[in-house]
matplotlib code that plots the C-alpha trace (Angstrom):
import matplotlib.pyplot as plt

x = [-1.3, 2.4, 1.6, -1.7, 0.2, 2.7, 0.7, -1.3, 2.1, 3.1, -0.7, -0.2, 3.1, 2.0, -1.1, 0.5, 3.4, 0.7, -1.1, 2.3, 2.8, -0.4, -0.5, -0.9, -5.3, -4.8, -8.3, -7.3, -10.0, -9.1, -7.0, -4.2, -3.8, -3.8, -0.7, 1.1, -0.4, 1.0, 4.0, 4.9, 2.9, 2.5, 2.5, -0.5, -3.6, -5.1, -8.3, -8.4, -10.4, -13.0, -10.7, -7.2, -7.1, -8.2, -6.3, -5.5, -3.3, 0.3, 0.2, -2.3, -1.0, 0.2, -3.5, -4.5, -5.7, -6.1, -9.8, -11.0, -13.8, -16.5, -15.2, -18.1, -18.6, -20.3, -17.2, -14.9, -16.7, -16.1, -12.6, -12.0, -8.7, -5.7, -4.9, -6.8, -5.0, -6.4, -5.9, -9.6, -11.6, -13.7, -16.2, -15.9, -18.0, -16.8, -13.3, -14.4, -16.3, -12.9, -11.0, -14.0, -13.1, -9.3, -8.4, -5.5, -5.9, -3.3, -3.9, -1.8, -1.3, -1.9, 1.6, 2.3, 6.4, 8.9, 9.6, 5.9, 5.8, 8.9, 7.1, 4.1, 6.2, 7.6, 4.1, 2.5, 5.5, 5.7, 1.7, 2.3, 5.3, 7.6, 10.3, 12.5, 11.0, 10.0, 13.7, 14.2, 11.2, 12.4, 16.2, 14.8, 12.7, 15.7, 17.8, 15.5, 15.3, 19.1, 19.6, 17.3, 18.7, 18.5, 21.9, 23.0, 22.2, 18.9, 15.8, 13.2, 9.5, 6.5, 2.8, 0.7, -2.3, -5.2, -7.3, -10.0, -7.9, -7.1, -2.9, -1.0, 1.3, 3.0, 2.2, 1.4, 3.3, 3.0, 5.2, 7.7, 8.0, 8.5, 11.0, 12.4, 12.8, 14.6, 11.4, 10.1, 7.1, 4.8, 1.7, 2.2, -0.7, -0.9, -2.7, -5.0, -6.9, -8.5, -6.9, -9.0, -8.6, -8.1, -5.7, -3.4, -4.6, -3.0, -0.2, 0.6, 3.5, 6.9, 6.5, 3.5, 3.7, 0.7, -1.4, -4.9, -4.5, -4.5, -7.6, -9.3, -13.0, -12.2, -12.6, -12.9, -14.4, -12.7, -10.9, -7.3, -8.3, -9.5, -7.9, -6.5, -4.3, -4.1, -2.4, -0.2, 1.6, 2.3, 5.9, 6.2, 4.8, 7.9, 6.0, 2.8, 2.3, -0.3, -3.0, -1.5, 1.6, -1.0, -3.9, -1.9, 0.8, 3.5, 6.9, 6.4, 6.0, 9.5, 8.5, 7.1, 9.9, 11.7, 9.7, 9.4, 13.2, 13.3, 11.5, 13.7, 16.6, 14.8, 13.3, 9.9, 7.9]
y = [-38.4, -37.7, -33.9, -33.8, -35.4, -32.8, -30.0, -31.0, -31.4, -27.5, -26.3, -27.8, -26.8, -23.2, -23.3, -24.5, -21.8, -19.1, -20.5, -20.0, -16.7, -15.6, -13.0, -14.3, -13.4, -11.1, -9.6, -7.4, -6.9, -3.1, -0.8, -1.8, -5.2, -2.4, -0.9, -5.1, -6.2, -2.8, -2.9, -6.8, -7.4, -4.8, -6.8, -9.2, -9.2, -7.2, -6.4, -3.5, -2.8, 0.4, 2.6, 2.0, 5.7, 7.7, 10.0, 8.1, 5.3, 5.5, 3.8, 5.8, 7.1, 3.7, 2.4, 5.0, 2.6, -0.3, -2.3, -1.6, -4.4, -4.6, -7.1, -9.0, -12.8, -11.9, -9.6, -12.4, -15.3, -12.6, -12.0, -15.7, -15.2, -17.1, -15.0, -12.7, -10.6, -9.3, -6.8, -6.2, -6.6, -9.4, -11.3, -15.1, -16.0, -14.2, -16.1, -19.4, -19.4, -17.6, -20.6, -23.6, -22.0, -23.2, -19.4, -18.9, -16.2, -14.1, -12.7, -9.1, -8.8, -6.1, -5.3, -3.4, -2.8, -2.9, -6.3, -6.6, -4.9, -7.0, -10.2, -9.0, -8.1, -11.7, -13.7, -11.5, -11.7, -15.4, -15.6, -13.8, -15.9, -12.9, -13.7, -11.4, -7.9, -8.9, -9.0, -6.3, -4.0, -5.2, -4.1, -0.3, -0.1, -1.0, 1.2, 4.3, 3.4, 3.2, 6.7, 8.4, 6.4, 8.5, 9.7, 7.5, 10.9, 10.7, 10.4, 13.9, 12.9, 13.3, 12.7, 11.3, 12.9, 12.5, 14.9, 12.7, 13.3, 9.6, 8.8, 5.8, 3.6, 0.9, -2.0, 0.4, 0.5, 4.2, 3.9, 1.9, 4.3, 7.3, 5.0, 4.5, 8.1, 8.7, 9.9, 8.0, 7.6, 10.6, 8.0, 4.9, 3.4, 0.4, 0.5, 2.8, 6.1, 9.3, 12.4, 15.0, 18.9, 19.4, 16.9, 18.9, 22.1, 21.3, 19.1, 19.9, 17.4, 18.2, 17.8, 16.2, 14.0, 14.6, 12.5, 12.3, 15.8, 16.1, 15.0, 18.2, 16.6, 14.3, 14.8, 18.6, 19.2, 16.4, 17.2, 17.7, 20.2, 22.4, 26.1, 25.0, 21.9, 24.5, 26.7, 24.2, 22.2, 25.6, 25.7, 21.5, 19.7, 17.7, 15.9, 16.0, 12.4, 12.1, 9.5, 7.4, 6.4, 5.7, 3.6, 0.4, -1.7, -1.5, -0.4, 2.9, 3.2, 3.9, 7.4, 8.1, 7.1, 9.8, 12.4, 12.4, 12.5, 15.3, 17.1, 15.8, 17.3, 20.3, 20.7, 20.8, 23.3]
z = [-45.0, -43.9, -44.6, -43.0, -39.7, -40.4, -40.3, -37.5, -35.1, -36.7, -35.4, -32.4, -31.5, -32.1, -30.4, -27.1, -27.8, -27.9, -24.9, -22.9, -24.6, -23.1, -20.2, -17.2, -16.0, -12.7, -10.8, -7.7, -5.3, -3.8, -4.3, -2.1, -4.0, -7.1, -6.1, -5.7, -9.1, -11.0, -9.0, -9.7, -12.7, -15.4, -18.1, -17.0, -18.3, -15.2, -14.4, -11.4, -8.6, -9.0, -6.8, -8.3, -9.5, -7.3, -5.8, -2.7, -4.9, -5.2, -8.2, -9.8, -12.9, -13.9, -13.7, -16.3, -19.1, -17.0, -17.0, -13.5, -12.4, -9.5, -6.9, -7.7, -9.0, -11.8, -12.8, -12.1, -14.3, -17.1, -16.1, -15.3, -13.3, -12.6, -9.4, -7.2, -5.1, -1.9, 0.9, 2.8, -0.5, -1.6, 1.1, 1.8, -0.2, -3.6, -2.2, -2.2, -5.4, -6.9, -5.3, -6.5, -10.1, -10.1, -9.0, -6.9, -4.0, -2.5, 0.9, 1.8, 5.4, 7.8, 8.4, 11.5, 10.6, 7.5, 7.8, 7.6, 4.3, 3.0, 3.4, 1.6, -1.2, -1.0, -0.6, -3.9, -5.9, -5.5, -6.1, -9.5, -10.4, -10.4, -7.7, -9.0, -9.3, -5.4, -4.8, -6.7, -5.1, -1.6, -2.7, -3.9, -0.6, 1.4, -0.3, 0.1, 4.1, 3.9, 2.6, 5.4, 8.4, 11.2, 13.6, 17.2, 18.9, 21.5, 18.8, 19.6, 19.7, 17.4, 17.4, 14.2, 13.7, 11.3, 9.8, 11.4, 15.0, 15.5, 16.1, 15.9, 18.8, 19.2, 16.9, 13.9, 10.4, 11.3, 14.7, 12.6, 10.3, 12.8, 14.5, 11.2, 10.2, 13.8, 16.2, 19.4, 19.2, 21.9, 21.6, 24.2, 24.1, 21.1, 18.1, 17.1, 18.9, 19.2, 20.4, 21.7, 20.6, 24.7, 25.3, 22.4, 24.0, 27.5, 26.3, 22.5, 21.2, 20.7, 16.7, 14.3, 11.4, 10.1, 7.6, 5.2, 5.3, 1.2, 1.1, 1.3, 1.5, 4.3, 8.0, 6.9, 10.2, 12.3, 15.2, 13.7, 11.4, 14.5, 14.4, 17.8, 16.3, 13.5, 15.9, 17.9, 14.6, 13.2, 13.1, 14.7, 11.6, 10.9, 7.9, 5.6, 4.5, 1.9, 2.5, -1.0, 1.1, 4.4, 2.7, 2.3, 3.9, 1.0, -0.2, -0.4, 3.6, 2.6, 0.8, 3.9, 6.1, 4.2, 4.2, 8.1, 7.8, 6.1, 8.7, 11.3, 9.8, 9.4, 12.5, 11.4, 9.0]

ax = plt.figure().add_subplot(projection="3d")
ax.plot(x, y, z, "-o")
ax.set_aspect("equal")
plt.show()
């Protein structure tokens, strides 16, 4: 009897050590929460989102392997998660049912500058229980900002422009990142617009940053790839970012910040 009792405390003990030894159950609802859960939790037992290699992901090459799911319920109830992790994906009601099933949900923001970014790091590290490598993503981020940080002298201008023709103003991660990488910012009006082919006819920008141009299939005949924008960023194309370091608020807005500095220094390509 005393050996029996034994025995059952030794099963037990191991059971519950192999329950806490078990990976933590991560589903990520598009690709920008992707680029968090590789990022913050590669050793989870993660379940990707349809797009998270494609060749608009930063992280790509790290979600080689992975198990990439539908954001769907009936993809969930198979994956049974602990945390979903969201940017724009899932709809409310996929969310709810998610949270009626004990799941919990992370939310990432639509940062519009670096400390932006930073606190997204912050709210998805904490939501995966990994506090640290936030801190330590944060500290790599901030070190690559560091290394590009532009001169006191008077900052020279620059226009983003899409392949699609649309720029970026005040209130964008974009014009933080231009600010960041020592431009001010040609576009005053906030948020989001459309530049017409004319307007860069009559009034071309000092220098572009350009961006989704790598994605050889998209926009192809939108306005920014028209032979007269062709024509006027020939020689003032300070930067090429691709569309992996545009597509979500994250760390790697960094990468970006750099490259434009690059072209700063260089005086554009």
């Amino acid at each position: 009897m005393i050996r029996a009792t034994v025995l059952g405390l030794v099963v037990a003990v191991l059971a519950g050590e192999a329950s806490q030894a078990a990976p933590l159950r991560v589903m990520s609802l598009d690709q920008c929460a992707d680029q968090y859960v590789l990022a913050l939790a590669p050793d989870a037992d993660l379940a990707l989102s349809p797009r998270a290699d494609d060749s608009d992901s930063w992280m790509r090459r790290e979600a080689a392997g992975r198990r990439r799911v539908r954001p769907t319920l009936e993809a969930a109830v198979g994956v049974r998660p602990q945390v979903v992790v969201r940017y724009w994906g899932g709809e409310p009601r996929l969310l709810e049912a998610l949270k009626q099933r004990g799941a919990r949900v992370v939310t990432i923001e639509d940062a519009v500058d670096l400390d932006g970014v930073r606190a997204n790091i912050r709210t998805v590290a904490q939501g995966l229980g990994q506090v640290e490598r936030g801190r330590r993503l944060i500290a790599q981020m901030d070190a690559r900002l560091d290394a590009v940080k532009p001169p006191s002298r008077p900052a020279p201008q620059a226009v983003y422009l899409t392949a699609g023709g649309f720029t970026a103003g005040p209130g964008t991660l974009v014009d933080a990142m231009l600010r960041a990488a020592g431009f001010r910012n040609q576009t005053t009006a906030p948020g989001f617009g459309a530049v017409s082919v004319e307007r860069i006819a009559l009034q071309s920008p000092m220098r572009f940053v350009l961006g989704f141009f790598d994605q050889i299939r998209s926009d192809w005949r939108g306005p920014g790839r028209h032979p007269v924008v062709r024509r006027a960023a020939q020689g003032r194309t300070a930067a090429r970012l691709p569309a992996a370091v545009l597509t979500c608020p994250a760390w790697f807005a960094a990468d970006g910040v750099a490259l434009i500095a690059d072209g700063r220094k260089e005086g554009g390509r």
